[in-house]
Phi, psi and omega in degrees: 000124175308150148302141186300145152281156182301005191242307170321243161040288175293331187289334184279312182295300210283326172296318178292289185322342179275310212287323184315318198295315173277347167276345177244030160280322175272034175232017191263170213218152189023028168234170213283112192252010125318290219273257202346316170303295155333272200309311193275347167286318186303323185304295184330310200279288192299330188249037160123173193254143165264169147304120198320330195276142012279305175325292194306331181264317181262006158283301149327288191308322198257329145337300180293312188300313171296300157358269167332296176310307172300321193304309217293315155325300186309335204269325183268353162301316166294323154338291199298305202305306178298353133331307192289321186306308184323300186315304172311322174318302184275356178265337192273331166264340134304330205258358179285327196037234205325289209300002155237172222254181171285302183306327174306300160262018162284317181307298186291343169283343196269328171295323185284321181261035162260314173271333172212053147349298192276346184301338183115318211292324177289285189323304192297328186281353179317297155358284169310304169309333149336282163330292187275334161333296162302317184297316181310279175318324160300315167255019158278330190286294217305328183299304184303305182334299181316277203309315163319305197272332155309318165292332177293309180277343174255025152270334170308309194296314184272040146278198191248316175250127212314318246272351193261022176261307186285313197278340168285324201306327189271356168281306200272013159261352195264007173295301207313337197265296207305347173287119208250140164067057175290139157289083188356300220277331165320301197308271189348305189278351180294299188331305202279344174304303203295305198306290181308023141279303185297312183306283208301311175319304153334304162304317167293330190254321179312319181287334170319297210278346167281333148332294191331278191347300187285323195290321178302318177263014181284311181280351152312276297225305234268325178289355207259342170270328176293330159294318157339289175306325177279359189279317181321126199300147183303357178265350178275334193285339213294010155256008189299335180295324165330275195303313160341293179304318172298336155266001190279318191283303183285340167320312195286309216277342163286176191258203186264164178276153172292145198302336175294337202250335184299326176275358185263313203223019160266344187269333161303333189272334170309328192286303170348301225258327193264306165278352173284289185319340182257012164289280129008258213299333158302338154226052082341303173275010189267341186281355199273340205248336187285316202298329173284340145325295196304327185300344186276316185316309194280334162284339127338290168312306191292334192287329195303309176304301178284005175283323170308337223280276170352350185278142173255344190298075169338281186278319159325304213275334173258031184266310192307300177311348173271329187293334191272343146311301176291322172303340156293333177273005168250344176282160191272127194304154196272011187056202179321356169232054191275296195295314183294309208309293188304319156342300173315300201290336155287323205273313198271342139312335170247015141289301187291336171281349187281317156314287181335304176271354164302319196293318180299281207318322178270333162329282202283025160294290191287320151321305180270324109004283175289351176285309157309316178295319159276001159300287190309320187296345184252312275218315154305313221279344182269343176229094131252170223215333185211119170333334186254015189262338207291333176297290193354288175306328182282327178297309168284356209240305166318293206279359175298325142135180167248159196230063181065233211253001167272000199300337173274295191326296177258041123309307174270326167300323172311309188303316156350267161347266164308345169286312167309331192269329172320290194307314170305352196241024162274326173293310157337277204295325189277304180304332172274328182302336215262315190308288189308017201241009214218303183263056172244293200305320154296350198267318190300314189287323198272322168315339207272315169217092180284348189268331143338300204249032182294304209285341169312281189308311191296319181294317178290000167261348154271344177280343178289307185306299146008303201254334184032070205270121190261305177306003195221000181310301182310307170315319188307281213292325189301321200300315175294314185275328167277007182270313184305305197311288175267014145310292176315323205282309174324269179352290181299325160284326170322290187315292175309320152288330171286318188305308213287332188269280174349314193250358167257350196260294189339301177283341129348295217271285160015267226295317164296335175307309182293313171310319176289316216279334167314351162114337145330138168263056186297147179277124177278172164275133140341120195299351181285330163307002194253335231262131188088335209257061207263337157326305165311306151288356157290297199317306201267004185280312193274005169259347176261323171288341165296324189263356173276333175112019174297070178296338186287325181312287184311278175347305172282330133310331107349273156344301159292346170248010156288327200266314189299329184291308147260047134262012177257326199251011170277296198304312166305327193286340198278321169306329186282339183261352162305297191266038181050044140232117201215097198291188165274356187260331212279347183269021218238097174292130162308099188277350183263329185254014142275326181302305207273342156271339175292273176329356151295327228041046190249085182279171182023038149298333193288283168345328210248332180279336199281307199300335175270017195276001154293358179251079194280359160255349155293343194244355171265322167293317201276322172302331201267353186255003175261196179288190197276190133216188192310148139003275181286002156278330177303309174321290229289291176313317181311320183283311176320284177325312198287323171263316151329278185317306198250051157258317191274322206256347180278328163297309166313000000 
């Protein structure tokens, strides 16, 4: 689409600006919204023709926009009417005055600032709300009061006692009158407290007079015991004073009688109440005169006790003492002075018995002390384990003391005891021997191929230790030293076939070495002729790569058959000063193949073979285990080795 020319362009600026002009008509207030609308279609209509694809989109746009404008006229037109209404609302609600509620106007004020805030109409209804306000709040007091005072009575109706019920009640009705603009449902519950006030009070004055009644025939009841009580025999009074007192006490606690009854049963109950007590005091005083008998009697008894009480004679004195119990208990109590008297009569009994039982307490102290001690002593005796503890034990099980009435009881457990363990350990001792005499035997059979059976022979010989049999030592020990015997013997042919193998597969290797370095392709023997050998088996692993064209391989050979050379010609000079032949050539060290294992870094190996050549079956292993050298250095050295060993092993 071309650009508008400038005067199109303004006619296009001035219709949006008309459509803007009809979109804020709807938010506008008291004005003529016809005539205005009317004036900006004319304005539209007036300010020029577009090229149509512009016409056809703001021509739409000034639709919508006149549209918006008409809502908005319907919405203040609707305003207005519910304006008009509020007011009739509120004119309508002023001329009710009293006869409307609080809520009413609270409710049309909360609609009045929602909607017409500025109208005025919330100031005007203000007065009124006022009012009912206060009226409202006046008659929330009156209700809590009311209900306040409904409750005061019906917590009175639930005491027991009529009387702050009788005394309140004509107060909480003159609050109650003086109270204005009650609420039916406060009042209601006030009505129903005060009847159920009114009821119990009723109830109450009704009940007095069935009280008279009852006191009346209650004190009928009380004379009627009082008659009883004089019939009663003299072994029977002595609670009667009691008893007396107890009707004297419920007689105070009734209440009075009707009055017709009243001159009938107070001079019956005095005349009662007056011949039972001198009844009563008459025989008191015959008992106060028994009780100084007796009191004389039991002081008697007490001096007999504490004359007792320091004895030791243990079973005598506390047989006297039963006797002297039951005679106190046929005598008759001292009356006031029954508690010191007994009081005595205990103190010199429970000295002696309180002696009594100390001396038994340490008795059985000393009881229980050896008892423990021949317990722990059976309790050993039941796990010992070793034979030079069981004298002990009897020893101590003696000297342990006697422990009463257990004392045969762990006597015999003791013995017990030791007997399982002598007879277990008869048993023991016969079951090990038969086991070592069975693995001697096996150790005799097993001499046969010893190199076979060493590790067999070490578990029987830790198990011979084990059983530590003193009848089988000796047997023990002969079996074991010919099994050592022929191990060694075993041992030394070994050693002498592996050397004898050691120097034809050496020289095997030797002849091949020669063959290579002589320009040859020699065939090796198969590394399994090597097995044990591992110099040897080095030598020739690096001679079959010397002969693949490996030179560094050939290097590190060369190198190994200088270090094998002096450790052959070392081993031969220590045998040869062994058997006292030691030529002068043979004292002359190869200073290049010692030189030549220090740059190997095999320092002092010569050395470390010379400080061991006291040991000729050590210097005999090390020879059969070293490395190759030439043929004819081999030869040579073999025969040297070969005169030398059986110059030494024919001395041994």
């Amino acid at each position: 689409m071309s650009e508008l020319p400038e005067n199109l362009r303004n006619i296009l600026h001035e219709k949006e600006n008309i459509c803007n002009a009809l979109n804020q008509l709807a938010n506008a207030s008291d004005i003529d919204y016809q005539t205005e609308i009317s004036k900006l279609s004319d304005a539209y209509s007036n300010a020029g023709g577009l090229p149509p694809e512009y016409a056809e989109l703001m021509d739409k746009k000034f639709a919508e926009a006149v549209k918006n404008a008409q809502a908005g006229e319907n919405a203040y037109k609707e305003r207005q009417e519910k304006i008009a209404r509020l007011a009739g609302d509120t004119d309508a609600l002023l001329a009710a005055g009293e006869l409307a509620t609080f809520k009413e106007v609270e409710t049309l004020e909360k609609t009045i600032l929602e909607l017409a805030p500025a109208s005025g109409l919330a100031e005007k209804l203000a007065p009124l709300k006022a009012q009912l306000a206060a009226e409202e709040e006046a008659v929330r007091a009156a209700e809590e009061t009311v209900s306040k005072l409904a409750d005061e009575l019906e917590a009175l109706c639930a005491l027991e006692d009529i009387t702050p019920l009788h005394d309140r009640k004509p107060g909480i009705e003159a609050e109650f009158a003086q109270l204005a603009n009650i609420p039916r449902k406060a009042a209601a519950k006030y009505q129903d407290a005060h009847r159920k006030a009114s009821v119990k009070l009723a109830q109450h004055y009704e009940t007095l007079d069935l009280a008279r009644w009852e006191s009346y025939t209650r004190k009928l009841d009380i004379c009627n015991a009082l008659k009883k009580m004089l019939d009663l025999p003299d072994e029977e009074l002595n609670n009667a004073g009691k008893k007396l007192t107890e009707l004297r006490e419920q007689w105070k606690n009734l209440g009075s009688v009707p009055k017709e009854k009243n001159e009938e049963i107070n001079p019956r109950y005095l005349d009662l109440t007056r011949k039972l007590q001198h009844k009563i005091d008459e025989f008191f005083a015959r008992k106060r005169q028994m009780q100084k008998i007796a009191a004389a009697e039991k002081e008697l008894l007490c001096a007999e006790t504490e004359a007792l009480a320091d004895s030791t004679d243990w079973k005598n004195t506390a047989e006297k003492f039963r006797e002297l119990q039951a005679k106190w208990k046929n005598i008759p109590r001292a009356g006031s002075r029954e508690n010191e008297l007994y009081q005595r009569f205990r103190a010199g009994q429970d000295k002696f018995f309180n002696a009594r039982k100390a001396a038994f307490d340490e008795r059985d102290k000393r009881f229980q002390q050896s008892c423990e001690i021949k317990s722990a002593l059976i309790t050993e005796a039941e796990n010992l384990t070793d034979p030079r503890r069981a004298r002990q034990l009897r020893e101590e099980f003696r000297n342990a003391g006697f422990a009463g009435k257990q004392d045969q009881e762990l006597y015999q457990k003791f013995n017990a005891a030791m007997d399982n363990f002598f007879n277990a350990r008869k048993a023991e001792n016969a079951s090990r021997e038969g086991r070592a005499k069975e693995l001697i035997s096996e150790i005799d059979t097993l001499a046969a191929d010893p190199a076979a059976s060493i590790a067999r022979v070490r578990e029987i010989r830790e198990e011979l230790r084990t059983l530590n049999c003193r009848e089988t030592k000796n047997a023990e020990l002969q079996s074991l030293r010919k099994f050592d015997q022929a191990f060694n013997e075993a041992k030394m042919l070994e050693q002498r076939r592996r050397e004898e193998n050691s120097d034809s597969v050496a020289m095997s290797l030797a002849m091949a070495y020669e063959e290579w370095k002589n320009g040859g392709s020699p065939a090796l023997p198969a590394m399994e002729a090597f097995a044990g050998f591992s110099k040897l088996q080095s030598a020739a692993k690096l001679l079959a790569d010397a002969i693949s064209g490996d030179e560094k391989a050939a290097a590190r050979l060369e190198k190994q058959i200088a270090i094998a050379r002096s450790e052959r010609e070392n081993i031969c000079t220590e045998l040869e000063k062994l058997c006292g032949n030691t030529p002068a050539e043979n004292d002359v060290i190869d200073l290049a193949a010692e030189l030549q294992s220090a740059m190997l870094g095999d320092f002092g190996k010569s050395s470390s073979t010379s400080s061991k050549a006291a040991d000729p079956q050590k210097l005999c292993a090390d020879f059969a285990a070293s490395g190759i050298v030439p043929p004819a250095e081999l030869t040579k050295l073999q025969e040297r080795f070969a005169a030398a060993k059986a110059i030494i092993f024919q001395e041994k």
